[in-house]
C-alpha positions as CSV (number, residue, x, y, z in Angstrom):
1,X,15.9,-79.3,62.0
2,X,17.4,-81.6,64.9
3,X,16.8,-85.4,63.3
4,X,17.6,-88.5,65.6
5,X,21.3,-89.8,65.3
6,X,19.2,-93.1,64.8
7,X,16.8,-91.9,62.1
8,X,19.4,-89.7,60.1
9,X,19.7,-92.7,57.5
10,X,16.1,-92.8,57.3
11,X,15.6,-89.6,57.2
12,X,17.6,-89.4,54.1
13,X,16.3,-92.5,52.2
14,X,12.8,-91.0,53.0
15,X,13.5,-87.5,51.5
16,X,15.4,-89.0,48.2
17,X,12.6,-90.6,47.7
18,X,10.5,-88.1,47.8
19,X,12.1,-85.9,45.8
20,X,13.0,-88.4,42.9
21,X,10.0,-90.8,42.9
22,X,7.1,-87.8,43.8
23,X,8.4,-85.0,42.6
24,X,8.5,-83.2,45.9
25,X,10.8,-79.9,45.9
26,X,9.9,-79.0,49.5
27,X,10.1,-80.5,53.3
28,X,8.3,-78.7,56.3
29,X,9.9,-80.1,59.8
30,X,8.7,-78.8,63.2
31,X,10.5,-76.4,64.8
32,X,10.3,-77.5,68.6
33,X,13.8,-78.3,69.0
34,X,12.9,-82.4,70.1
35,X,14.6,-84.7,68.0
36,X,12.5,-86.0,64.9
37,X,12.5,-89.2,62.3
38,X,10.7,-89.2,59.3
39,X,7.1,-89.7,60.2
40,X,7.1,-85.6,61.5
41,X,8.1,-84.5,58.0
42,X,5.5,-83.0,55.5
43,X,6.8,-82.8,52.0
44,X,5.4,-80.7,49.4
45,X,5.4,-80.5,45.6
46,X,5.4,-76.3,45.6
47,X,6.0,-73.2,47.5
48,X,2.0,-72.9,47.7
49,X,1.1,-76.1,49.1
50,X,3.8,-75.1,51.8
51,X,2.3,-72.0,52.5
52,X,-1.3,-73.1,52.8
53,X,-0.2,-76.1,55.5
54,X,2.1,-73.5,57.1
55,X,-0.3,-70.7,57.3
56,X,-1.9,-71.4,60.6
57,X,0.5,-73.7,62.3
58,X,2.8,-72.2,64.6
59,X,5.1,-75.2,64.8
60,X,6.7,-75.9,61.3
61,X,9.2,-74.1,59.9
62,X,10.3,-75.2,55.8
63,X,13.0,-75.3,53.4
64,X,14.4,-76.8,50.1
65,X,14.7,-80.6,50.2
66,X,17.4,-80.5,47.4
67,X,19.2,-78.3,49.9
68,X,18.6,-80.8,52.9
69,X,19.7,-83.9,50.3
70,X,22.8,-82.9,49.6
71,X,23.7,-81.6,53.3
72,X,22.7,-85.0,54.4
73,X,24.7,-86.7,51.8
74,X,27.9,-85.1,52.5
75,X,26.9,-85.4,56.5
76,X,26.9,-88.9,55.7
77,X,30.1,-89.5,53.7
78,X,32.3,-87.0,55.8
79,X,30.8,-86.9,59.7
80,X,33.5,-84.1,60.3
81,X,30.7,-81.7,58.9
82,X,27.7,-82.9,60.7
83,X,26.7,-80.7,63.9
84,X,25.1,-81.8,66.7
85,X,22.3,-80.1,69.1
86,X,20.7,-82.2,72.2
87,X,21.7,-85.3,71.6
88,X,20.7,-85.4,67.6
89,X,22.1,-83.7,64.6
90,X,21.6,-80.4,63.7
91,X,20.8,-80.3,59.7
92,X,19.9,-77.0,60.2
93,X,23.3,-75.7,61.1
94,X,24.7,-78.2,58.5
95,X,22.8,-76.7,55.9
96,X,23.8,-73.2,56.5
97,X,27.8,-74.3,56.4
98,X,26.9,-75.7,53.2
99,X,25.2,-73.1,51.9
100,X,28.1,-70.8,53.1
101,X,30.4,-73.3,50.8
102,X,28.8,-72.9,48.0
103,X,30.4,-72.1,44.6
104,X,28.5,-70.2,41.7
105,X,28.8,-73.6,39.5
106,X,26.4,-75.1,41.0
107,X,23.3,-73.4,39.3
108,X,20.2,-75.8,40.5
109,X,21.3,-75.3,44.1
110,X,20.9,-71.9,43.6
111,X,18.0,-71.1,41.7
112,X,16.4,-73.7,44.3
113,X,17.3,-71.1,47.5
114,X,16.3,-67.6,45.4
115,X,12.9,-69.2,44.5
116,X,12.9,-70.0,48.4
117,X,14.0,-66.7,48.9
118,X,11.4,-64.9,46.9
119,X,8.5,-67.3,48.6
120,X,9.3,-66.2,52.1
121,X,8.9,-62.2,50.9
122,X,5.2,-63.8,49.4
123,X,5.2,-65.1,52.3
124,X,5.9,-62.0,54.0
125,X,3.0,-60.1,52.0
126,X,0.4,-62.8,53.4
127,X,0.7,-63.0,56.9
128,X,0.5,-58.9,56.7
129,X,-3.2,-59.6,55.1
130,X,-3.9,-62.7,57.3
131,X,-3.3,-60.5,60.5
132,X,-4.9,-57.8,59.4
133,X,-7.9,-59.7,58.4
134,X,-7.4,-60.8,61.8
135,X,-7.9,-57.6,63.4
136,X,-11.2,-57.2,61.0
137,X,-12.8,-60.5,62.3
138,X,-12.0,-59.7,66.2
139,X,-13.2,-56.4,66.0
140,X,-10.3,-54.2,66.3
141,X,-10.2,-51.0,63.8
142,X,-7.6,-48.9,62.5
143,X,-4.6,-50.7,63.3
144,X,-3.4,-51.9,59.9
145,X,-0.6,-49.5,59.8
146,X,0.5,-50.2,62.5
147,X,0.4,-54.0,62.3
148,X,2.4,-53.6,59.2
149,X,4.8,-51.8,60.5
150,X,5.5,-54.4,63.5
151,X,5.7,-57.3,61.3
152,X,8.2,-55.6,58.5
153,X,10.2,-54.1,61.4
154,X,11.8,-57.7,62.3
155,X,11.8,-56.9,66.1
156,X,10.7,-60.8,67.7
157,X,8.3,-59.6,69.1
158,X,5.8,-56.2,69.1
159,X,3.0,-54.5,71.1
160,X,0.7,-52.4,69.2
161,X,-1.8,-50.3,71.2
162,X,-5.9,-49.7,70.6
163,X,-8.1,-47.0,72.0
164,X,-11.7,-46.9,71.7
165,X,-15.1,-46.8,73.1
166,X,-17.9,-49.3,73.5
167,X,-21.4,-48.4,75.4
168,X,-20.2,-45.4,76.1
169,X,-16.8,-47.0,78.1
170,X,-13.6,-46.5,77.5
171,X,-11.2,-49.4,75.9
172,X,-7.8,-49.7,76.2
173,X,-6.0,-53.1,74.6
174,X,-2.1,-53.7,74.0
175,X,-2.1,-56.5,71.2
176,X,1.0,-59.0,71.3
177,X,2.8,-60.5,68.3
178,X,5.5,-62.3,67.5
179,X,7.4,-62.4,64.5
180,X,8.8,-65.9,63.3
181,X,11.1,-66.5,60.4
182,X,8.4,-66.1,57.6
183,X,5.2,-65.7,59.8
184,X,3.5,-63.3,62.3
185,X,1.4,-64.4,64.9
186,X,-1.0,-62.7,67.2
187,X,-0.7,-64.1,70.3
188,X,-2.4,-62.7,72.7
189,X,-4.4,-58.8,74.3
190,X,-4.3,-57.3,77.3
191,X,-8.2,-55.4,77.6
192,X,-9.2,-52.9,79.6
193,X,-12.5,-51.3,80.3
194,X,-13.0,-48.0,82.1
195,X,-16.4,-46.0,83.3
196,X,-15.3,-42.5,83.0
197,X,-18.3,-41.9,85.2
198,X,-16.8,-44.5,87.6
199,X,-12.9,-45.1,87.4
200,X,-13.1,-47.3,90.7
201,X,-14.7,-49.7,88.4
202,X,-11.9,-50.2,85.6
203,X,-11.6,-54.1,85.1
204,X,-9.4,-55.8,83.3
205,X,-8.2,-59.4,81.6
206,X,-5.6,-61.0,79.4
207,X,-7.5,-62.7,76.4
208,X,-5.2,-65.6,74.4
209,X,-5.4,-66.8,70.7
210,X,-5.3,-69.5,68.8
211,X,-2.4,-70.2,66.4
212,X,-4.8,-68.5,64.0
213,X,-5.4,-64.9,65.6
214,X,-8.6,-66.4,66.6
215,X,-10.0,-66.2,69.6
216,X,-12.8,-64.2,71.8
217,X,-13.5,-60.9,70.0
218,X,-13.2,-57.5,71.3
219,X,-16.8,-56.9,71.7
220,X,-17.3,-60.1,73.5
221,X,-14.4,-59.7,75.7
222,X,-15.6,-56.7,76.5
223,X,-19.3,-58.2,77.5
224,X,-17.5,-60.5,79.6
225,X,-16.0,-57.6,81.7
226,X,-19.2,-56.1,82.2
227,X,-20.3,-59.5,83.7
228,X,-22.2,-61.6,80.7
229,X,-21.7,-64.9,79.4
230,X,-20.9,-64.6,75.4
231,X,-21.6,-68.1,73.1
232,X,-18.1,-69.6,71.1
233,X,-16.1,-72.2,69.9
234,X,-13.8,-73.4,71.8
235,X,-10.9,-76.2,71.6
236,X,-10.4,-79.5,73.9
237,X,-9.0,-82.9,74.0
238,X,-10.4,-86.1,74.2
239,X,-8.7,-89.3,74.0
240,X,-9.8,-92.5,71.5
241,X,-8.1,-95.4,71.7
242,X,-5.2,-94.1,74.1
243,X,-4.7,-91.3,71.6
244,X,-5.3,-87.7,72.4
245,X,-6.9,-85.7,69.5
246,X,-7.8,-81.9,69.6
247,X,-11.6,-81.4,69.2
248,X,-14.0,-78.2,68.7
249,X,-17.2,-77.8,71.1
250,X,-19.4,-74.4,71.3
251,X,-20.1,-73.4,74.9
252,X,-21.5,-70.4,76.4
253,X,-18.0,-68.4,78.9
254,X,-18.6,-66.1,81.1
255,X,-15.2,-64.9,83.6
256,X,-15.7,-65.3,86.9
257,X,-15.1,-61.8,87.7
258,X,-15.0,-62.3,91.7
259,X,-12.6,-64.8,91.9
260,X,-8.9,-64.3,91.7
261,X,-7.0,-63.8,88.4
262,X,-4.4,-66.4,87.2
263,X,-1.8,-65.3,85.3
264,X,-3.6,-62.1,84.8
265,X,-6.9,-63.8,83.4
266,X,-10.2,-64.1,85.0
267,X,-10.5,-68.0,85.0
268,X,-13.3,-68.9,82.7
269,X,-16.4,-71.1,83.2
270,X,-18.4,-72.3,80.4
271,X,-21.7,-74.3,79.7
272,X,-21.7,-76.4,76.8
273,X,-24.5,-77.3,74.6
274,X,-25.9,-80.5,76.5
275,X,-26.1,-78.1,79.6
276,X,-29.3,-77.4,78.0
277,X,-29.6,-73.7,77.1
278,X,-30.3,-71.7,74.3
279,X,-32.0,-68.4,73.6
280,X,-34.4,-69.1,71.5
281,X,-35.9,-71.8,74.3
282,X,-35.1,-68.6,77.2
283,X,-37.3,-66.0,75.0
284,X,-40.4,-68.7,74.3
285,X,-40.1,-69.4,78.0
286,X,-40.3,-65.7,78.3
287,X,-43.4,-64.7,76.3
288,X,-47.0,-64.7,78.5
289,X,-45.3,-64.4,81.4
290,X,-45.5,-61.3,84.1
291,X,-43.1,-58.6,85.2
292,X,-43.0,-57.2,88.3
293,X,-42.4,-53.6,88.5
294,X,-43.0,-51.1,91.1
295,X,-44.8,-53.2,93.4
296,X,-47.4,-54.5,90.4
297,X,-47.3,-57.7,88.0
298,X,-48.0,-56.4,84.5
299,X,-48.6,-58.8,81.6
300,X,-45.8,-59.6,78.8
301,X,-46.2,-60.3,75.1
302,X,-42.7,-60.8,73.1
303,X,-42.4,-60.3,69.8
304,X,-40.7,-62.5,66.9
305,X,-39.0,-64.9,69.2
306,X,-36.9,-66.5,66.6
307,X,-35.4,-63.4,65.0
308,X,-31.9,-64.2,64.2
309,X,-30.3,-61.2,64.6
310,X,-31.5,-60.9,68.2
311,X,-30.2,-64.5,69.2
312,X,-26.9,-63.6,67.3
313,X,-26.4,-60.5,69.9
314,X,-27.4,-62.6,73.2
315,X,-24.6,-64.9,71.7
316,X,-22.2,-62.2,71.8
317,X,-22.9,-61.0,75.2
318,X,-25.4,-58.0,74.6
319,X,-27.6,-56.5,76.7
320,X,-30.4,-57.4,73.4
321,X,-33.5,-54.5,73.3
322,X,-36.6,-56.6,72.0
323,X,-40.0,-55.4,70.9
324,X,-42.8,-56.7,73.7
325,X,-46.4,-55.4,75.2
326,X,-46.4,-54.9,79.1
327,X,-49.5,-54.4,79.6
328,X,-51.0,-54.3,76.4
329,X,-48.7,-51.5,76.0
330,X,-45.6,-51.5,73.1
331,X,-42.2,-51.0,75.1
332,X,-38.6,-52.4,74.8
333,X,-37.2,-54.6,77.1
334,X,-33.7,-55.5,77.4
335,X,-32.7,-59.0,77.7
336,X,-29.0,-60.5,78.3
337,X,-28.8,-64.6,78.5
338,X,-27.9,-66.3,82.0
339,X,-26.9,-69.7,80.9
340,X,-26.5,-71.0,84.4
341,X,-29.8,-70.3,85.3
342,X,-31.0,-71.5,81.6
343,X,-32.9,-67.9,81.6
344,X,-32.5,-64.7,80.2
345,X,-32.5,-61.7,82.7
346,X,-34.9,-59.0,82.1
347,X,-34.5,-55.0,82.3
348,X,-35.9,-51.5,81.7
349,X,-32.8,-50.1,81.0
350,X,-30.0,-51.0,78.1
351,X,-27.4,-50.2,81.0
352,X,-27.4,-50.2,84.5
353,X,-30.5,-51.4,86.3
354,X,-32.0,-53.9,88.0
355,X,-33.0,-56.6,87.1
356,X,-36.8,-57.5,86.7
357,X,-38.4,-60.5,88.1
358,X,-40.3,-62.7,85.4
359,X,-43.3,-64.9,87.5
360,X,-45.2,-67.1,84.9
361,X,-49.3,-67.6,85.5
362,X,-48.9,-70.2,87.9
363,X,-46.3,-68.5,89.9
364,X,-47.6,-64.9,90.2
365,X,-51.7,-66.5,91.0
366,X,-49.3,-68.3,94.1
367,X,-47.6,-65.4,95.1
368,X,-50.9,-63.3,95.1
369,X,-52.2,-65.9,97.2
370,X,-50.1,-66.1,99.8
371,X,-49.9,-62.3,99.6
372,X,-53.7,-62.4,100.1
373,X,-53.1,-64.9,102.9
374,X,-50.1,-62.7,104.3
375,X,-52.5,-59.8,104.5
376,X,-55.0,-61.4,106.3
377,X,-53.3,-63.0,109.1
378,X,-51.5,-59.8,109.6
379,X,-55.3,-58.3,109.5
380,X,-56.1,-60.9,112.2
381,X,-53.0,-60.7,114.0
382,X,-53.6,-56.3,114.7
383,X,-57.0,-57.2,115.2
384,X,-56.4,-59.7,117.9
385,X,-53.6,-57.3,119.6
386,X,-56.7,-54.5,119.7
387,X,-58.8,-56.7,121.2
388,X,-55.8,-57.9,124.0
389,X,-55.4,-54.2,124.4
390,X,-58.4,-53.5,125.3
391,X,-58.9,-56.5,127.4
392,X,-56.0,-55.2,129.6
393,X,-57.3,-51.9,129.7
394,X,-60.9,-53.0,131.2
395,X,-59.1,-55.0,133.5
396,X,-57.1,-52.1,134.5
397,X,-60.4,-50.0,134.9
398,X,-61.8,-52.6,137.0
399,X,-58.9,-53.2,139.1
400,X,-58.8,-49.6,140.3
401,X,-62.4,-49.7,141.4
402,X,-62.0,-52.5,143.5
403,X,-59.2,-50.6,145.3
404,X,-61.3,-47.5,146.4
């Protein structure tokens, strides 16, 4: 807790305050090192209210403001004790000393630091659920152990592997944590998809979180390796009135797999909602249309084109079977969305395959047309090199004659 020479006063009149006006018993500071005044403190009335602002942010550390008080008060009377750390005043190292000075007299100082003590080992217990609720919500199975075992172990920072198999691929991932004073956050997973069929194809990427182990799940990282665009939320900035503020916007990402890698990530390109696609608009735009396979258009019918559950796996990046007629005939066609084309492509096959092209009415009577057409003048064309043929031939026969 580094407070600015400046501010230390302030600081103090603020947290006395606080603590014997409110009622607070407990002061959350961030933890970046830059030097602070009293406008980046959050006080709190109880350990809980401490935990639930501190359980997704990264940046804030807490402690007892009785503790930081009466460091600050003795700082103040005798500046022999106070400690200093880039050009502000360490309370944090203060406090410690202090605590270290301690006698056993003084009995609300201590009970203050056991119940401290006893929050952070709660404390403890939660961020083990948090993460491995965490794993649940991404997608990542049978790790718990494991997780556990990293965030109890105390080591700064831990790796813990995952093996599995999606469409028939294998998937590697290493997850990344790192282990704070009383929280553990999941920072980050290296993912990597291999065709045993094909190893020359094994792709790769580096996914990030946010501060709250949230981020792109396994199954749609993995659809973005295999080349599809998955549907999320997402985090900017935008600034109001000079200020910059963090906002949330949904877009559709796919990785642009043929570009270079950055830091070993695919660099992402998205489409936000006023690009103007969605799926259910893709699959009416689909329905009476015409497919052409082997050579011939055939008619297509879809079915249900607002089912939920089949818009809810185009936004996760499946290739999405769907009940249609081609030609009058029930069959399943497999559809994956193509936001930069504001279309959904169109196969036979749930892997592999190419893909079908879609003609509307319109579009397959032109085609046929100038098919038609195309026949013809190729008709006419052989039909005039005949006659030239046999033009040159009689004129050949002719020529001959004259000569004897």
């Amino acid at each position: 807790m580094n407070v600015k020479i400046a501010s230390y006063d302030d600081v103090l009149d603020y947290l006395q305050k606080e603590r014997w006006d409110n009622g607070m018993e407990i002061v959350a500071y961030p933890i970046d090192g830059t030097g602070i005044d009293h406008t980046d403190l959050r006080v709190f009335a109880n350990i809980e209210d401490a935990h639930s602002f501190l359980g997704n942010i990264e940046s804030y550390d807490y402690t007892s403001i009785r503790s930081v008080i009466n460091t600050m008060r003795e700082g103040a009377n005798d500046q022999s004790l106070r400690r200093y750390n880039n050009s502000c005043i360490d309370v944090g190292q203060m406090t410690e000393e202090r605590l270290k000075r301690l006698d056993s007299g003084n009995k609300i100082e201590i009970k203050m630091e056991t119940q401290t003590n006893k929050s952070k080992e709660q404390l403890l217990e939660d961020t083990i659920n948090y993460n491995k609720e965490s794993l649940k919500f991404m997608g990542f199975k049978g790790l718990d152990d494991e997780v556990e075992k990293g965030i109890r172990s105390g080591k700064e920072e831990f790796i813990v592997p995952y093996q599995g198999t999606i469409d028939g691929k294998n998937v590697n991932a290493d997850l990344h944590f790192r282990n704070g004073e009383t929280r553990t956050f999941w920072n980050s997973y290296d993912l990597t998809v291999t065709d045993s069929k094909n190893l020359e194809s094994t792709k790769s990427n580096t996914l990030y979180l946010n501060k709250s182990g949230r981020g792109l799940s396994l199954k749609k990282a993995f659809n973005q390796l295999e080349g599809r665009a998955v549907y999320a939320q997402f985090t900017g900035e935008k600034t109001i009135d000079g200020q910059k503020t963090s906002t949330k916007y949904n877009a559709w990402e796919i990785a642009l797999l043929q570009e270079p890698k950055v830091d070993g990530k695919y660099q992402p390109h998205k489409f936000n909602d006023n690009y103007g696609f969605n799926t259910i608009d893709a699959l009416k735009a689909l329905d009476k249309t015409y497919l052409m396979i082997e050579g011939t258009y055939k008619s297509l019918t879809v079915h249900n084109v607002e089912d939920e559950v089949t818009h809810q796996s185009l936004k996760t990046g499946n290739r999405q079977g769907i009940r249609v007629m081609i030609d009058g005939k029930q069959s399943t066609l497999y559809v994956e969305a193509n936001p930069g084309e504001r279309k959904l492509n169109a196969y036979m096959e749930k892997t592999g395959g190419k893909e079908l092209t879609v003609v509307t009415e319109r579009q397959k009577t032109k085609a046929e047309a100038q098919g038609k057409e195309t026949t013809e003048t190729a008709k006419e064309k052989k039909e005039q090199e005949k006659a030239k043929g046999q033009g040159e031939e009689e004129s050949e026969r002719k020529g001959k004659g004259q000569r004897k």
